[in-house]
C-alpha positions as YAML, in Angstrom:
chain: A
units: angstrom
residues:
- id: 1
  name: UNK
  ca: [-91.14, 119.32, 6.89]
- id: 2
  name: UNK
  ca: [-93.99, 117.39, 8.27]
- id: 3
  name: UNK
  ca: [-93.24, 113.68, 8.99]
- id: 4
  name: UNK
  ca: [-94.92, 111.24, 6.97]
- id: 5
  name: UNK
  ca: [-97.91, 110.19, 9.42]
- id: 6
  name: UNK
  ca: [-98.73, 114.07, 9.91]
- id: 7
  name: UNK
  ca: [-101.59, 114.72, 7.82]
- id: 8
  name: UNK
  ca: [-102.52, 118.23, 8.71]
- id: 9
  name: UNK
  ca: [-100.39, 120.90, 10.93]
- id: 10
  name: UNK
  ca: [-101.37, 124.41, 11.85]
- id: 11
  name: UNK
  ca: [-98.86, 126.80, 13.25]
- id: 12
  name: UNK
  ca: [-99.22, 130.00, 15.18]
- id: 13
  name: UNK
  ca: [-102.87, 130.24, 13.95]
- id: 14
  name: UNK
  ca: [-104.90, 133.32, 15.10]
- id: 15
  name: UNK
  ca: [-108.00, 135.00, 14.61]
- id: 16
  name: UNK
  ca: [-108.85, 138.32, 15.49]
- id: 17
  name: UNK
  ca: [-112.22, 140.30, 14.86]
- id: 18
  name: UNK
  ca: [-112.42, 144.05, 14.96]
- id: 19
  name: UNK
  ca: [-115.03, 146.05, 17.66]
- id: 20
  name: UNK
  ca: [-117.12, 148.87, 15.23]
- id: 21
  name: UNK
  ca: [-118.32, 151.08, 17.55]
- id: 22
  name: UNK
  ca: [-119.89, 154.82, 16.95]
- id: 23
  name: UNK
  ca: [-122.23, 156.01, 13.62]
- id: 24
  name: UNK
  ca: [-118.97, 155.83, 11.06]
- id: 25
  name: UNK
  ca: [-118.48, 152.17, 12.83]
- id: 26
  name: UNK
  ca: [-114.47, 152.93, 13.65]
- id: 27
  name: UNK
  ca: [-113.00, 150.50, 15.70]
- id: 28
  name: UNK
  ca: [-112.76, 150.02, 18.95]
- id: 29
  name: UNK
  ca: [-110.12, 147.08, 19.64]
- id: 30
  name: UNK
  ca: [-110.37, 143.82, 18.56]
- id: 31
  name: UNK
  ca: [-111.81, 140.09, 20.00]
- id: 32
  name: UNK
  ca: [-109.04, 137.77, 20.01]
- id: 33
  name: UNK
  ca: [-111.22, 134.76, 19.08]
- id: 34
  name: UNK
  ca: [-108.32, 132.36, 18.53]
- id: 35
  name: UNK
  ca: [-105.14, 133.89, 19.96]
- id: 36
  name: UNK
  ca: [-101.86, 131.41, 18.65]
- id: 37
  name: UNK
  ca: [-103.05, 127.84, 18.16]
- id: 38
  name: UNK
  ca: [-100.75, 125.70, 17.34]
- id: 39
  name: UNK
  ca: [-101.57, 121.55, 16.62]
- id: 40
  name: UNK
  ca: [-100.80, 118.64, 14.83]
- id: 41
  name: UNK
  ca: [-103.23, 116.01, 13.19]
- id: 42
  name: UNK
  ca: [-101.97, 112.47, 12.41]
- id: 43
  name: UNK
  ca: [-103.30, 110.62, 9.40]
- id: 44
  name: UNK
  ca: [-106.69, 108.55, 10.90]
- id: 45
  name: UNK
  ca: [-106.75, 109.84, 14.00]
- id: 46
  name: UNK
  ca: [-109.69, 111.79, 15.98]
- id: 47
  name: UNK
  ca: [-108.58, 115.07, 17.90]
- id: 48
  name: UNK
  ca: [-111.05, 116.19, 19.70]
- id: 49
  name: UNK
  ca: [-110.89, 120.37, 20.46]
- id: 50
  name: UNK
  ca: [-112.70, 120.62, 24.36]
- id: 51
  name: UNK
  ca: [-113.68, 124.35, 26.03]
- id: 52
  name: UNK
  ca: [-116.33, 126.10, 27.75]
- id: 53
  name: UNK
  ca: [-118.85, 128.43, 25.17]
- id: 54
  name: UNK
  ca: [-116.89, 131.08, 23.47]
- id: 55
  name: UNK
  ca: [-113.30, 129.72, 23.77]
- id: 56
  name: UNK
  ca: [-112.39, 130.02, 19.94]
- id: 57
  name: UNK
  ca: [-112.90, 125.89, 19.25]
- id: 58
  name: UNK
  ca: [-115.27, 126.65, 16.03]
- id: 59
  name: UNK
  ca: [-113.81, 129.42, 15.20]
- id: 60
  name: UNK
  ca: [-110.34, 127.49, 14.95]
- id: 61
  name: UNK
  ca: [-112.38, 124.68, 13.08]
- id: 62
  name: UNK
  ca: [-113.81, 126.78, 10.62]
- id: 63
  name: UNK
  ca: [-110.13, 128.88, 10.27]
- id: 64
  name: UNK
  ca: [-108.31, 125.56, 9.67]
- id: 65
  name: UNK
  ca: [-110.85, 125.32, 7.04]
- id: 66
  name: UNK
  ca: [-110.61, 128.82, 5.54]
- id: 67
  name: UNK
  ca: [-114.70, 129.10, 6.16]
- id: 68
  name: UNK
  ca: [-113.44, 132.38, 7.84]
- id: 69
  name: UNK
  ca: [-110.24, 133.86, 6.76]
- id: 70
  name: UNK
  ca: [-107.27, 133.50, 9.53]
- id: 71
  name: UNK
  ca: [-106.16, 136.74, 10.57]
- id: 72
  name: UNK
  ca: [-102.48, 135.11, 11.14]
- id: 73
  name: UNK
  ca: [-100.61, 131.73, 10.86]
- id: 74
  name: UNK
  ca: [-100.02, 128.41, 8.90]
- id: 75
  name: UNK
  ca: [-102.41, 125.35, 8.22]
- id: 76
  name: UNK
  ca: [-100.02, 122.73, 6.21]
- id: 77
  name: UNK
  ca: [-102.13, 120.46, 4.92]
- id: 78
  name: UNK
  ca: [-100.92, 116.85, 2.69]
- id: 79
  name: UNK
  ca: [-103.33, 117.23, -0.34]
- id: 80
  name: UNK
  ca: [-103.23, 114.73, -3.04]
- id: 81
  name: UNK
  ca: [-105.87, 116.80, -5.72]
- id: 82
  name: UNK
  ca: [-103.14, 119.15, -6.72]
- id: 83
  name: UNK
  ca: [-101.11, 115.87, -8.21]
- id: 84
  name: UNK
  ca: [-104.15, 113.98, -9.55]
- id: 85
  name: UNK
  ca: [-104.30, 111.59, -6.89]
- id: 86
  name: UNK
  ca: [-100.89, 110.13, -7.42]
- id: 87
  name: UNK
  ca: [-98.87, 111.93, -4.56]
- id: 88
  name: UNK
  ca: [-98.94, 114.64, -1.75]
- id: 89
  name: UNK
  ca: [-98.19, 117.91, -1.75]
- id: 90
  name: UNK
  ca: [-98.01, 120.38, 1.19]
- id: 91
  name: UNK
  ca: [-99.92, 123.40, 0.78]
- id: 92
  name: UNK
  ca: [-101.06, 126.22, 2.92]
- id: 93
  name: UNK
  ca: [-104.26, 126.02, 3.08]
- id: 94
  name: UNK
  ca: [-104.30, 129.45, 4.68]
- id: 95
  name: UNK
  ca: [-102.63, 131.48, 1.93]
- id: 96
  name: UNK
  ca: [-103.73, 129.33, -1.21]
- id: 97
  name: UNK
  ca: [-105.81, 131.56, -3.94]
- id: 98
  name: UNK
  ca: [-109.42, 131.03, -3.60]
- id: 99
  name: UNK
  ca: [-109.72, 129.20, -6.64]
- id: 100
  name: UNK
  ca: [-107.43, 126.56, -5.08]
- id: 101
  name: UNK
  ca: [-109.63, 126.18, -1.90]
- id: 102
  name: UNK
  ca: [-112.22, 125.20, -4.21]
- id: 103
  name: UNK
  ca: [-110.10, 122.19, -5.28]
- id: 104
  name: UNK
  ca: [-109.14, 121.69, -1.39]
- id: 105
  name: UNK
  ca: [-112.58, 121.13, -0.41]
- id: 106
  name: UNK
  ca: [-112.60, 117.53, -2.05]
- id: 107
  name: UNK
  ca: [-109.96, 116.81, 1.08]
- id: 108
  name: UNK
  ca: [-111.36, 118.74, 3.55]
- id: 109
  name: UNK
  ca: [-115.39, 118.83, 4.64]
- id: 110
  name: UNK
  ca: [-117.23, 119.89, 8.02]
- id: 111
  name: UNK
  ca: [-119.96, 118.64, 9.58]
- id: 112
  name: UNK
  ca: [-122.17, 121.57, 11.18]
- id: 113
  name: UNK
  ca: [-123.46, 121.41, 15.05]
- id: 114
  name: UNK
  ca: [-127.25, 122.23, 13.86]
- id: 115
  name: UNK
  ca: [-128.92, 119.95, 11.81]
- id: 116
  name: UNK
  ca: [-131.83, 121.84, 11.46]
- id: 117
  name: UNK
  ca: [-130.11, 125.16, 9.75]
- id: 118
  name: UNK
  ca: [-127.31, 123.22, 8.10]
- id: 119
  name: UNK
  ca: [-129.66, 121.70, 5.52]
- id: 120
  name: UNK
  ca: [-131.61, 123.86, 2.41]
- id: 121
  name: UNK
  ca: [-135.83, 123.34, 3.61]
- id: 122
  name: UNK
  ca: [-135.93, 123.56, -0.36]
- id: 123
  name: UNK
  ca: [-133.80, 121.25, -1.68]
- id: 124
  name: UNK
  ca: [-134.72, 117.40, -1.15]
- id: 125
  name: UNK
  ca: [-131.93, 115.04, 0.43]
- id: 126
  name: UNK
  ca: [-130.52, 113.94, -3.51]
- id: 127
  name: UNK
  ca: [-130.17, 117.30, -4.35]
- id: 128
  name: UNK
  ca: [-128.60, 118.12, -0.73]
- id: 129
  name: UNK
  ca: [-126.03, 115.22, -0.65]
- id: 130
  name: UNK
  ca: [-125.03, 115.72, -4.51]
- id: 131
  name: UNK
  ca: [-124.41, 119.30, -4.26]
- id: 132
  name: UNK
  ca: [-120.96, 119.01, -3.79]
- id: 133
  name: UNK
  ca: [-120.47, 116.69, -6.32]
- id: 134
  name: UNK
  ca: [-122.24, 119.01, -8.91]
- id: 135
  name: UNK
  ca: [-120.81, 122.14, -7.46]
- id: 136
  name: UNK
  ca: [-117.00, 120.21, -8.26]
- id: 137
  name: UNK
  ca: [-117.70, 118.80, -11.65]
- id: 138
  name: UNK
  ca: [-117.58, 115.48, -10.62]
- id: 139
  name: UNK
  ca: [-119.40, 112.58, -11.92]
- id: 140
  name: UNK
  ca: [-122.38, 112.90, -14.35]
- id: 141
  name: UNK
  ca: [-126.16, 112.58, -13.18]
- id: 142
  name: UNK
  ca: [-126.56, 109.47, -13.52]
- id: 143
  name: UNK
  ca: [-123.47, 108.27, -11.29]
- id: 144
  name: UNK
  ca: [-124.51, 111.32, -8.64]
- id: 145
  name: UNK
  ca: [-127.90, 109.66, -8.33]
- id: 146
  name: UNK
  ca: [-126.14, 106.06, -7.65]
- id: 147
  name: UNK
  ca: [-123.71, 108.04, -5.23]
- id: 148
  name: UNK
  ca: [-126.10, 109.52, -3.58]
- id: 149
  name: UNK
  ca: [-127.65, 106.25, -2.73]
- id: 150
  name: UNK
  ca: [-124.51, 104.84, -1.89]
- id: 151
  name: UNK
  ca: [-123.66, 107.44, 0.72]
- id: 152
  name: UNK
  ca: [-127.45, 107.40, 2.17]
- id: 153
  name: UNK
  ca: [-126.95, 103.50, 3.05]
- id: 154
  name: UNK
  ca: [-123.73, 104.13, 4.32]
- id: 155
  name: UNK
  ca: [-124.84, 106.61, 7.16]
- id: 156
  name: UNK
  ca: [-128.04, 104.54, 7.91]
- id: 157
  name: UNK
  ca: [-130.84, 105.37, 5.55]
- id: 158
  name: UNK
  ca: [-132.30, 103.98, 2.75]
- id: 159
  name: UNK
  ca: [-132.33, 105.16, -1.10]
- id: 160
  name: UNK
  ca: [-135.89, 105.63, -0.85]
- id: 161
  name: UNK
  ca: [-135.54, 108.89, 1.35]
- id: 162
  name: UNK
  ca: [-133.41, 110.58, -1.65]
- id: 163
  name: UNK
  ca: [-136.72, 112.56, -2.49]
- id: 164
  name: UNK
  ca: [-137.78, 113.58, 0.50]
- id: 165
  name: UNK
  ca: [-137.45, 116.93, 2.61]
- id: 166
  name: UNK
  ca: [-135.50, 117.85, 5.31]
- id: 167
  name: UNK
  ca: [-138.66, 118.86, 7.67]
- id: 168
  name: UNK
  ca: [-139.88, 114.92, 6.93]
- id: 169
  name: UNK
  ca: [-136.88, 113.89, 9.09]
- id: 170
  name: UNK
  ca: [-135.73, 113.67, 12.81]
- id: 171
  name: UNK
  ca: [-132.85, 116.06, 14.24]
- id: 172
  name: UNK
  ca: [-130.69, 112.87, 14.33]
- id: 173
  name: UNK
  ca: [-131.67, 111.43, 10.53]
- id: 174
  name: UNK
  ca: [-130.72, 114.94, 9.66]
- id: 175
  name: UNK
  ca: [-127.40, 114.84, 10.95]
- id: 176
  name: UNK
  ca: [-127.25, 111.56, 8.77]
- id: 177
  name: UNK
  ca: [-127.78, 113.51, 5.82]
- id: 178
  name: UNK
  ca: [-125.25, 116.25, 6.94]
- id: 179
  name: UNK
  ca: [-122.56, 113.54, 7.25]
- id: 180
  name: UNK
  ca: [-123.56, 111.89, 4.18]
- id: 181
  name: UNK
  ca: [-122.90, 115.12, 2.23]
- id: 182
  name: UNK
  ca: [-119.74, 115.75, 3.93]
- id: 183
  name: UNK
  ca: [-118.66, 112.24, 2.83]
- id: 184
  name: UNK
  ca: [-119.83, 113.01, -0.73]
- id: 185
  name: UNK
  ca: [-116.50, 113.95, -2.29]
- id: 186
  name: UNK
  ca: [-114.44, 111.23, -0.21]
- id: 187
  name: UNK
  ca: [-112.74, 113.46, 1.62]
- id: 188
  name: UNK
  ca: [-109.70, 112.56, 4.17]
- id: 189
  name: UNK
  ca: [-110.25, 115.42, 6.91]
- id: 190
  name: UNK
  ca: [-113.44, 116.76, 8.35]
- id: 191
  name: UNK
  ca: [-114.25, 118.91, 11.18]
- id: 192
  name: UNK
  ca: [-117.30, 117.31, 13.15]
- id: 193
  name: UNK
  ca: [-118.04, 120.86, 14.69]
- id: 194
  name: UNK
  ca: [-120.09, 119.81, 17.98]
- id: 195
  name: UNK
  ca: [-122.11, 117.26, 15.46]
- id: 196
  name: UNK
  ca: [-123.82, 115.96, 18.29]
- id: 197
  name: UNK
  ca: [-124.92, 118.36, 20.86]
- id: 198
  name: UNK
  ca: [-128.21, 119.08, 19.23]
- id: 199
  name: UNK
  ca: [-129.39, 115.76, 19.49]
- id: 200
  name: UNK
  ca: [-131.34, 113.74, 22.05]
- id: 201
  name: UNK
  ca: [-129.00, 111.40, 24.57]
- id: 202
  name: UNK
  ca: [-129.90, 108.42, 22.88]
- id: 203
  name: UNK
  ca: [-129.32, 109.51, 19.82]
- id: 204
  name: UNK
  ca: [-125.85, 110.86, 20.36]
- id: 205
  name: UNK
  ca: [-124.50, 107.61, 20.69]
- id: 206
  name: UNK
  ca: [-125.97, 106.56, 17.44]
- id: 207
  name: UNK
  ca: [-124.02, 109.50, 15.35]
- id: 208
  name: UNK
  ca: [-120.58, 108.74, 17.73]
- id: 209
  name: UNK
  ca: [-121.14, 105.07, 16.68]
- id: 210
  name: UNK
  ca: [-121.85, 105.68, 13.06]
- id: 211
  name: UNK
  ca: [-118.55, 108.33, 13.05]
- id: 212
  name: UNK
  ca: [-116.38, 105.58, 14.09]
- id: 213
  name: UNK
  ca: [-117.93, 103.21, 11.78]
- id: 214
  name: UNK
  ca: [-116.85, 105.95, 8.54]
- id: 215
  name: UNK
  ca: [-113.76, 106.61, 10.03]
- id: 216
  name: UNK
  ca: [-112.99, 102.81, 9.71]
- id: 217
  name: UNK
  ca: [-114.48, 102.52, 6.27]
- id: 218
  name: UNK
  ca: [-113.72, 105.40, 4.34]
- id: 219
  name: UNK
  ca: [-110.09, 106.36, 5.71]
- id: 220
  name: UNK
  ca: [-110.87, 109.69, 7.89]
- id: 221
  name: UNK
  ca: [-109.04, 111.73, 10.16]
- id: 222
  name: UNK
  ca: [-111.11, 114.08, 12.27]
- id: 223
  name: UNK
  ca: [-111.61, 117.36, 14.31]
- id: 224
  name: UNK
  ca: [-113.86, 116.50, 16.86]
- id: 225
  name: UNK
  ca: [-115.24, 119.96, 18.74]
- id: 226
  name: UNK
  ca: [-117.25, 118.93, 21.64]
- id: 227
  name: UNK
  ca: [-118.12, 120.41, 25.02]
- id: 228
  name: UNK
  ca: [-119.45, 116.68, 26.03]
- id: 229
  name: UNK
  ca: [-116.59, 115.17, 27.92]
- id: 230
  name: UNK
  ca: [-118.21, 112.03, 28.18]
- id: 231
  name: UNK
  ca: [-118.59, 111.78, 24.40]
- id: 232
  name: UNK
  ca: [-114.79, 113.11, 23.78]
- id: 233
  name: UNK
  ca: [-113.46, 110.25, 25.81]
- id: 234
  name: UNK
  ca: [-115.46, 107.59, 23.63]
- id: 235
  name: UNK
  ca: [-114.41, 108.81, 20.55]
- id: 236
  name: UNK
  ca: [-111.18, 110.57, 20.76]
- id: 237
  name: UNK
  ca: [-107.73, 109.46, 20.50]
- id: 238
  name: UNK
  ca: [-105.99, 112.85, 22.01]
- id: 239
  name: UNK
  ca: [-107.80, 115.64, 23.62]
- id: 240
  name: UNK
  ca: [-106.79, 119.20, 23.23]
- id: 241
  name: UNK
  ca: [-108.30, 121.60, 26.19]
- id: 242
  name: UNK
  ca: [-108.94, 125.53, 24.57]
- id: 243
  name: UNK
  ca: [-109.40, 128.19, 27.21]
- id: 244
  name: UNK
  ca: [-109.60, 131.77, 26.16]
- id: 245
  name: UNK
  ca: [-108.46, 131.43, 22.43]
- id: 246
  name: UNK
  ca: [-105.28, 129.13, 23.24]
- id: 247
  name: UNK
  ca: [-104.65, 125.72, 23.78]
- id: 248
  name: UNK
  ca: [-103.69, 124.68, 27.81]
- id: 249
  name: UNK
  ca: [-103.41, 121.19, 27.59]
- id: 250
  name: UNK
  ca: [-102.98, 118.04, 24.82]
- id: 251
  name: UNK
  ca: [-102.55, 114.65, 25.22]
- id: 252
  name: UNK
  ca: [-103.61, 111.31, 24.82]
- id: 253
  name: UNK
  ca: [-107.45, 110.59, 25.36]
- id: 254
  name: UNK
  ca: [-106.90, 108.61, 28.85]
- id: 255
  name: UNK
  ca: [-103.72, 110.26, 29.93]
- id: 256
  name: UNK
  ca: [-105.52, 113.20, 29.94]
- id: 257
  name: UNK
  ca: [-108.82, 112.04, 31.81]
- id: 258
  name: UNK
  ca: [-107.07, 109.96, 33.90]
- id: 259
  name: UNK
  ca: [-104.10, 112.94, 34.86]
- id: 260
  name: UNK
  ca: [-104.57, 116.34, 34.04]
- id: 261
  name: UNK
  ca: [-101.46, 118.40, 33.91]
- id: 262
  name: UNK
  ca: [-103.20, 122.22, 34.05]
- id: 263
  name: UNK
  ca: [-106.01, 123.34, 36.37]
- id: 264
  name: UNK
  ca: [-108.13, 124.34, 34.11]
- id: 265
  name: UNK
  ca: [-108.74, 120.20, 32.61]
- id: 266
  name: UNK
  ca: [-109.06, 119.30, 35.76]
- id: 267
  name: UNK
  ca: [-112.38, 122.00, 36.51]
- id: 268
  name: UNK
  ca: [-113.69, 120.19, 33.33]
- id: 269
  name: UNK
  ca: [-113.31, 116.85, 34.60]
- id: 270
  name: UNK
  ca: [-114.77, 117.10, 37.62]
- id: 271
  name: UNK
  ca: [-117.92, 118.30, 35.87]
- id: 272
  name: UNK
  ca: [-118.28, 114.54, 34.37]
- id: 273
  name: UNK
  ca: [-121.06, 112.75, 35.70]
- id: 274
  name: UNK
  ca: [-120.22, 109.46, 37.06]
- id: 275
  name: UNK
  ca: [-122.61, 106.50, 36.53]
- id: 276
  name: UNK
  ca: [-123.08, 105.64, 40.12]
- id: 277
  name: UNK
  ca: [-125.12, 106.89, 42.61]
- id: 278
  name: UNK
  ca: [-123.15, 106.28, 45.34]
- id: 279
  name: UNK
  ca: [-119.72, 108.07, 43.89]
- id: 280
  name: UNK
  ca: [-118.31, 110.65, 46.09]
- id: 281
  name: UNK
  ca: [-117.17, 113.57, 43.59]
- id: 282
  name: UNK
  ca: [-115.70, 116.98, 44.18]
- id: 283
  name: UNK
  ca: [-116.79, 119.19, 41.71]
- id: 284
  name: UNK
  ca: [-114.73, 122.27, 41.23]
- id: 285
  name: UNK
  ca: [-116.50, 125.75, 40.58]
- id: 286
  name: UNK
  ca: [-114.64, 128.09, 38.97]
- id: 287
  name: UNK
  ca: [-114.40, 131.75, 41.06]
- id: 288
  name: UNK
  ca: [-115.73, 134.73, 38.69]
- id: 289
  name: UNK
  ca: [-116.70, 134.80, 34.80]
- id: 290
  name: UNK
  ca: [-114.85, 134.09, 31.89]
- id: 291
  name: UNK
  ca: [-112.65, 137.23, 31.07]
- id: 292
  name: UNK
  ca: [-113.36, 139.10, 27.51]
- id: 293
  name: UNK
  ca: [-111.33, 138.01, 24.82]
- id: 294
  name: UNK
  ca: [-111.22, 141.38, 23.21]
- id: 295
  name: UNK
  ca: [-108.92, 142.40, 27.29]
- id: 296
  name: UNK
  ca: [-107.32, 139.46, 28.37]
- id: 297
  name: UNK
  ca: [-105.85, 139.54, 31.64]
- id: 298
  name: UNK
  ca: [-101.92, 139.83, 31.58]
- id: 299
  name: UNK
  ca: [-99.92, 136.83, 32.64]
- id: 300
  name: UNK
  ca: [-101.79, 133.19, 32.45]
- id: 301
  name: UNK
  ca: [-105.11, 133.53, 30.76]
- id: 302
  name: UNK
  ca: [-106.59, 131.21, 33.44]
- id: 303
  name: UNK
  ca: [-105.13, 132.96, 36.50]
- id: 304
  name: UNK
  ca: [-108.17, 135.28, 37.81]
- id: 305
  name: UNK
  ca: [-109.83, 132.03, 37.86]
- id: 306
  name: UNK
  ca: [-107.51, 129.85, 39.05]
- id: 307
  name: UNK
  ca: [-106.85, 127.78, 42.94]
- id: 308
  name: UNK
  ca: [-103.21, 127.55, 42.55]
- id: 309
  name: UNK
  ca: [-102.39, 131.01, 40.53]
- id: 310
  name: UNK
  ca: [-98.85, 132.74, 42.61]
- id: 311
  name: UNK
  ca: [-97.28, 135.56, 41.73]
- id: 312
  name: UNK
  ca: [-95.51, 134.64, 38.84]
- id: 313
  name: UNK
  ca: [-98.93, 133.32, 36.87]
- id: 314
  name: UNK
  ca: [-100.20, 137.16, 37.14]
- id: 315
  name: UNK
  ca: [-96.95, 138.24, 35.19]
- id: 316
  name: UNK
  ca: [-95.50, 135.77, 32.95]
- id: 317
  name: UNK
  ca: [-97.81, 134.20, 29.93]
- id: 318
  name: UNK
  ca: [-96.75, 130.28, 30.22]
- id: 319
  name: UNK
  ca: [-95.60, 128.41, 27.08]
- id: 320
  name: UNK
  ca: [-97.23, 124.92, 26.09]
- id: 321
  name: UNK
  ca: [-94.36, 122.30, 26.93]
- id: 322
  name: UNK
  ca: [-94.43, 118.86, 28.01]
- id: 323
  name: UNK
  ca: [-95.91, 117.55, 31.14]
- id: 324
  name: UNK
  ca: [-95.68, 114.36, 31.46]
- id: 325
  name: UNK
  ca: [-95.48, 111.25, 28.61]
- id: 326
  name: UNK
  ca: [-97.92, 112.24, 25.56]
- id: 327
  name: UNK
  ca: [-99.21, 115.33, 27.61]
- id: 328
  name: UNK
  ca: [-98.13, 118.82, 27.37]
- id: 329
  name: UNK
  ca: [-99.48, 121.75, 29.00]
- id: 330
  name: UNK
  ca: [-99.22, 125.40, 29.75]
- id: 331
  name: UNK
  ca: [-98.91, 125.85, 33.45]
- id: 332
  name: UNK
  ca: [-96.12, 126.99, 35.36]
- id: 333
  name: UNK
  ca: [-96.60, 124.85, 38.40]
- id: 334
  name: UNK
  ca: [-96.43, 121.42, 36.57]
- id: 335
  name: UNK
  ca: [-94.16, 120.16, 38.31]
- id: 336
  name: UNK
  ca: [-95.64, 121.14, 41.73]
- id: 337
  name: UNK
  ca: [-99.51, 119.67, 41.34]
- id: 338
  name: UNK
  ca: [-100.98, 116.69, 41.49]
- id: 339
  name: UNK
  ca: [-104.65, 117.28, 39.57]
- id: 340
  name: UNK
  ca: [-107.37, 114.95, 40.11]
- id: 341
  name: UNK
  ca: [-108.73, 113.45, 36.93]
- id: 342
  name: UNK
  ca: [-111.52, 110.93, 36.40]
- id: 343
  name: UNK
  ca: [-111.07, 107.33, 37.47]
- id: 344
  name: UNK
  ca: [-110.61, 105.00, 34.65]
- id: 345
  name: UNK
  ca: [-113.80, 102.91, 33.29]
...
C-alpha cells in the first residue's frame, strides 16, 4: 500500500512502439520509448521529469495519463470520484476500463507544450475552457458560463475575453487559457508537459509564477517536464533526470543541482548558464550521439557516452539505489565520484 502522503505511484512503467517496415508493414523491432520507470508523487508537490529531446519524458507523461496506452506496468493513483468525493480509493489507472478513465480525468489534466495547436482556431475561449465541464456532465450553462469566468481571472485574464478567438491572443495568454481549461474540473494532478518552452523568456517566468500561484490556491500536485534547468530549479521540489527511456537520478531540487550523484546530471548542469560574466565554467560535451532507443547499448545506457564508464558499466545494467540523503541514482561508481554541480544561488 501507498502511504498516506503518496498521491500517485507508477511502477515498472514501459512503453514500447513497434518498427513497420516493408509494403505488408511487418515489424521490424520495436522503440523502447520508456523502458521501466518507476516514481513516486507526493500529495502537493512539483516533480519535475528533466532529459535531452527524445528521452521518453512526454511519452511517460502522457502514459501516466493513459493519453497513450502503456505497453507494461502500474500507475496507482488516490482518486476520490469513484467514492463521491468522500474518500480515496487506489486504482490503476493503467488497467481501468475506458469508461472509468473518463471519470479519472476530473483528477487528472495536462497542460500541452504548444499553445498554438493545443487550442480549437474554431471554438472561442468559453467554449474552449468549458469543454470539459460539458464533455463530464457537470454543471448546467449557466454555472459553466460563471466558471468559466472564474477560471479566466484566476490565470490572469479578464471575463471579457470569454468570446474571443484563440488567433486574437499572444503565445503566452494562450497558455493561460490552456491552464485555465486544465483547471476546469478542479483537478488534483496535472502534467505541465514542457508548458513553457514555447514562450518568450520573459514570459516564461510569468506562467512559472502563475503555476505556483494555482498550486497554492487550488491544491495541485504536478508533473513538471522541462528541458530548462534553470526553470526546473525555480519551480521544482525534486528533480528526476530521464536518459534513454529510464530514470538515472532523483532527488531533492538543490541536492541535486548542488551534488549530482550520476554523470549524466552532471553534463546537464554544466550546460546552465550562470548570471555572471566573469564565472569560470566547465562545460562538459558529451562524446558521440544519443544511441537509438529501438538498440540500446548493453550494460549502462549512458556508457558509450560516458568519462568515467570501466569495464563493468559495458556489462552490467545498474539499478537505481540511493546515493546520498534524498538522492538516488543509477551508477555503479557512486561511491567513487565526486560530480560537480551548480553553485548554490
Amino acid at each position: 500500500m501507498q502511504p498516506d502522503d503518496v498521491l500517485l505511484q507508477v511502477k515498472g512503467l514501459r512503453k514500447h512502439f513497434p518498427i513497420r517496415k516493408g509494403l505488408f508493414r511487418r515489424g521490424g523491432g520495436t522503440v523502447k520509448a520508456v523502458d521501466g520507470v518507476d516514481l513516486t508523487i507526493k500529495k502537493g508537490e512539483t516533480i519535475s521529469l528533466v532529459g535531452e529531446s527524445g528521452c521518453g519524458k512526454s511519452t511517460t507523461g502522457r502514459s501516466i495519463l493513459r493519453l497513450i496506452e502503456p505497453t507494461e506496468g502500474e500507475v496507482l493513483f488516490r482518486s476520490r470520484v469513484f467514492n463521491g468525493g468522500s474518500s480515496e480509493t487506489l486504482v490503476d489507472v493503467a488497467s481501468l476500463p475506458a469508461s472509468k478513465v473518463k471519470q479519472l480525468r476530473r483528477e487528472m489534466q495536462i497542460i500541452f507544450q504548444d499553445p498554438y495547436s493545443s487550442l480549437d482556431p474554431r471554438m472561442n475561449v468559453a467554449d474552449i475552457v468549458a469543454e470539459p465541464l460539458r464533455v463530464q456532465g457537470v454543471m448546467g450553462r449557466a454555472e459553466r458560463r460563471d466558471r468559466v469566468v472564474h477560471l479566466l481571472e484566476a490565470v490572469g485574464l479578464g471575463g471579457d475575453h470569454a468570446r474571443r478567438f484563440p488567433h486574437e491572443f499572444s503565445g503566452g495568454q494562450r497558455q493561460r487559457i490552456g491552464i485555465a481549461r486544465a483547471l476546469a474540473l478542479n483537478p488534483r494532478f496535472i502534467v505541465a508537459d514542457e508548458p513553457v518552452s514555447a514562450l518568450d523568456v520573459s514570459i516564461q517566468a510569468q506562467v512559472v509564477n502563475l503555476l505556483q500561484d494555482l498550486q497554492a490556491d487550488f491544491g495541485l500536485t504536478y508533473l513538471f517536464i522541462a528541458h530548462d534547468l534553470s526553470v526546473v530549479r525555480h519551480i521544482s521540489n525534486r528533480v528526476a533526470v530521464m536518459y534513454l527511456g529510464r530514470i538515472v537520478e532523483i532527488g531533492d531540487s538543490e541536492a541535486l543541482f548542488s551534488r549530482p550523484r550520476h554523470p549524466y546530471t552532471e553534463a546537464l548542469l554544466s550546460a546552465v548558464p550562470v548570471p555572471d560574466p566573469g564565472a569560470a565554467r566547465t562545460r562538459i560535451r558529451l562524446r558521440g550521439d544519443v544511441p537509438s532507443p529501438s538498440a540500446p547499448p548493453a550494460g549502462c545506457p549512458f556508457h558509450p557516452r560516458c568519462a568515467y564508464a570501466i569495464a563493468r558499466c559495458r556489462e552490467e545494467v545498474p539499478v537505481l539505489r540511493e546515493a546520498g540523503p534524498r538522492q538516488q541514482a543509477s551508477c555503479h561508481r557512486i561511491e567513487e565520484l565526486t560530480l560537480a554541480g551548480v553553485d548554490a544561488p
